[in-house]
N, C-alpha and C positions, 0 to 999 in steps of 0.2 A: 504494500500500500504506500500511498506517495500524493505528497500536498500541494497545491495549486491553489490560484488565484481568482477569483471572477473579477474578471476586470470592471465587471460596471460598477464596482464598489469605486471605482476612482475615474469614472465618467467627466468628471468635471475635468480634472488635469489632463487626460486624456483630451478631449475638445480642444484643450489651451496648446496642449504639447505633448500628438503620440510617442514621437522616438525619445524623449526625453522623458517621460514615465515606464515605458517600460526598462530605461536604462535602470531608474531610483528600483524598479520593482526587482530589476537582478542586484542592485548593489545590495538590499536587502535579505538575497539568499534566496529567492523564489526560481525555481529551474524549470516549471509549469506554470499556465493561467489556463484560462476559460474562458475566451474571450465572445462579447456579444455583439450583436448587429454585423457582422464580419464579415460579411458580403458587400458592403460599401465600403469596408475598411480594408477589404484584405491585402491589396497590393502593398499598401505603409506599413502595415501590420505585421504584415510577412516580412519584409525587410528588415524590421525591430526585431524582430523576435530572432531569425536569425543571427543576426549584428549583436547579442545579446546570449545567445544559446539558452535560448526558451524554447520551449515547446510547448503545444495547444493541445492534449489527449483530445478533448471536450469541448464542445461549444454551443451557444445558448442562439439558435434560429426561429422563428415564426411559421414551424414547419407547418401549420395547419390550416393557414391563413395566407403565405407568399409559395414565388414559384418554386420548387421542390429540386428541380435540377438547378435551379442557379443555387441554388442554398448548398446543396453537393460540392458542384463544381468545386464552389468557394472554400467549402472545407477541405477538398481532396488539395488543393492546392496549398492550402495552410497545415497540412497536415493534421487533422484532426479527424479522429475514427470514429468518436460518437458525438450526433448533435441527437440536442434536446430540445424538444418543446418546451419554453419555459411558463408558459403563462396560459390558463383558459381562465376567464371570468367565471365570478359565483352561479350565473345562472346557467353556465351547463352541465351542474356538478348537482341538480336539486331532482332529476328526475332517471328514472333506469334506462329508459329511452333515449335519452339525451346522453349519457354516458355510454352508452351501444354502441352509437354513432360517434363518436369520440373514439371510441377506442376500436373500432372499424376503421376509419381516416388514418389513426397510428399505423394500424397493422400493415397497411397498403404500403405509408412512409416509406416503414420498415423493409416493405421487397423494393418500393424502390431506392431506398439507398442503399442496397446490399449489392445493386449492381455497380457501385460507385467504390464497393466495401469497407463500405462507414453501418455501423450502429445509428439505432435510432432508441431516443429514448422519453421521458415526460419528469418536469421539477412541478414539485404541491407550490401552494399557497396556505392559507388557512384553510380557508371554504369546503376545500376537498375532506378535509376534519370532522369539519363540523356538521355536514351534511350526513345525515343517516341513509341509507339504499338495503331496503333487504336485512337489516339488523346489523350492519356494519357498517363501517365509515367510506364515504363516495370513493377514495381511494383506492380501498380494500377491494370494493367491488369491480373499479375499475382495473387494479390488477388481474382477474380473474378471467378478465375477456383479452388479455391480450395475449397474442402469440410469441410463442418463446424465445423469439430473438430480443424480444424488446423489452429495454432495462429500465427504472426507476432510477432517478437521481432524488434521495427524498432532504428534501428542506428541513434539519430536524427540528430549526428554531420556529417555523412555519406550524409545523408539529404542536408544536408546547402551546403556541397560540391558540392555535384550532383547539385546545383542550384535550389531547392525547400524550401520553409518554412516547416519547421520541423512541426509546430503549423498548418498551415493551413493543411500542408498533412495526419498529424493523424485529424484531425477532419475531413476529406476526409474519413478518413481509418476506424475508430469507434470503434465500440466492437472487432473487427479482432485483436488487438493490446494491448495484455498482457501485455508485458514489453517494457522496452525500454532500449539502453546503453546511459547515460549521459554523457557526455562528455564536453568539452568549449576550448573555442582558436579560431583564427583566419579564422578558416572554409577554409583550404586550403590543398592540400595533402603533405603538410609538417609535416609529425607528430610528432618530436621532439617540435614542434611549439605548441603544445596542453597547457592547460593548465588546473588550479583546475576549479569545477564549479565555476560560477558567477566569472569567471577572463575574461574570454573572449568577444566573438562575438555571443553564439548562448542564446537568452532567459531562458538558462533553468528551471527558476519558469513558465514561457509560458507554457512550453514545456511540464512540468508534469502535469500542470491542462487541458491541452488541451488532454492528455490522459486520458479517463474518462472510461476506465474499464482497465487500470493499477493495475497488479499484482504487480510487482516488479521493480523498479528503477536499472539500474545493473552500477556500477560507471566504468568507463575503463580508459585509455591513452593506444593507439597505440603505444605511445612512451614519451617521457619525456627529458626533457634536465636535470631538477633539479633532486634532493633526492625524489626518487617515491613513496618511504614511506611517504613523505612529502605531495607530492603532492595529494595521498590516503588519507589522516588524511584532509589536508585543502578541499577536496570535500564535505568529511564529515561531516566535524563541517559542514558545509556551509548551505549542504542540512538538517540535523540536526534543525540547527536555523533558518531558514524558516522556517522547520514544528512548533518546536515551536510559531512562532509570530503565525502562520495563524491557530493553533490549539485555543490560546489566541485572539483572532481575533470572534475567532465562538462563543467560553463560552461569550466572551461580548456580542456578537448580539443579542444570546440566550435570554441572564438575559436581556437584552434591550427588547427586545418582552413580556418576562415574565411580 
């Protein structure tokens, strides 16, 4: 497993100065992002990223709603193997019907960008939480219709909000669930209110071991009140020196067994 970026978390500097944010995003140790809108970005994009030795596993397209091959292309070209749907609004997340057709449209995505051999996959919101379908969360249910290529990136601050355990509901969810956005804060739709990992309310050491066929960690803020260069670096180290101890943690066990 391995940490990344969403770049819309620094949208704004980005706008003022792509190659020079992602140069700040590697001096700060990041060797993946996720970046979004990247279809009108990618030729800059791609340059940065190269000039920089970044790499894009993942990225966040409008697959359900824009053209499907340019959104490919774009990725194949930036190197990125899985895009996501990032966003459906709360109203097509309130009826079983509405999610059928939802997750019909994915499945399709999914053959077509398999000829591209990219992954296709879907990021929650709240809504998808909070909504009930058939005695479990719009979610839930909506994982059940989809076909087995296509993976879950689950939000798990999105998670807490919608009023679900982040931990309990990926060990609900299982292998369906490649990555995840880390996030922490107060678990509230205030998103200035977010904070670094391990500052807030949501478990996030839980969080990652409870994802047990985790590709990628993707670190976000919706939004920030402090220096979000800041607050990217302090997630960092955070998630960093966890991996450390618990890496040191296993080499003892080991030689203890030995």
């Amino acid at each position: 497993m391995s940490y990344s970026l969403q770049l819309y978390t620094l949208r704004d500097a980005i706008a003022e100065d792509l190659p020079g944010t992602i140069r700040r995003v590697a001096d700060i140790g990041y060797t993946q992002v996720e970046p979004y809108n990247f279809v009108a970005l990618a030729p800059e994009l791609g340059a940065a990223l190269k000039e920089n030795g970044i790499t894009a596993p993942s990225g966040h397209a409008p697959l359900l709603s824009q053209d499907q091959d340019e959104i490919f292309a774009a990725a194949k070209e930036l190197g990125i193997t899985t895009v996501i749907d990032p966003f459906l609004p709360a109203e097509h997340w309130q009826d079983a019907g509405d999610i059928q057709s939802t997750a019909a449209k994915l499945n399709a995505a999914a053959k077509k960008g398999a000829e591209y051999g990219i992954r296709v996959g879907y990021h929650n919101h709240a809504w998808e939480l909070e909504s009930t379908i058939e005695g479990q969360t719009a979610l839930e249910y909506f994982e059940t219709l989809l076909d087995p290529e296509v993976v879950l990136e689950v939000d798990t601050y999105w998670v807490a909000v919608g009023g679900q355990d982040p931990v309990e509901l990926l060990t609900r969810l299982g292998d369906r669930v490649r990555l995840i956005h880390i996030k922490d804060g107060p678990a509230t739709t205030d998103t200035k209110a977010q904070q670094p990992a391990g500052k807030g309310t949501i478990p996030v050491l839980d969080v990652i071991a409870a994802a047990t066929s985790l590709e990628v960690g993707v670190v976000e803020f919706d939004d920030y009140s402090g220096d979000v260069f800041e607050g990217i670096a302090e997630s960092l180290r955070f998630l960093t020196a966890a991996a450390s101890v618990q890496a040191a943690e296993g080499t003892a066990s080991g030689e203890a067994r030995a």
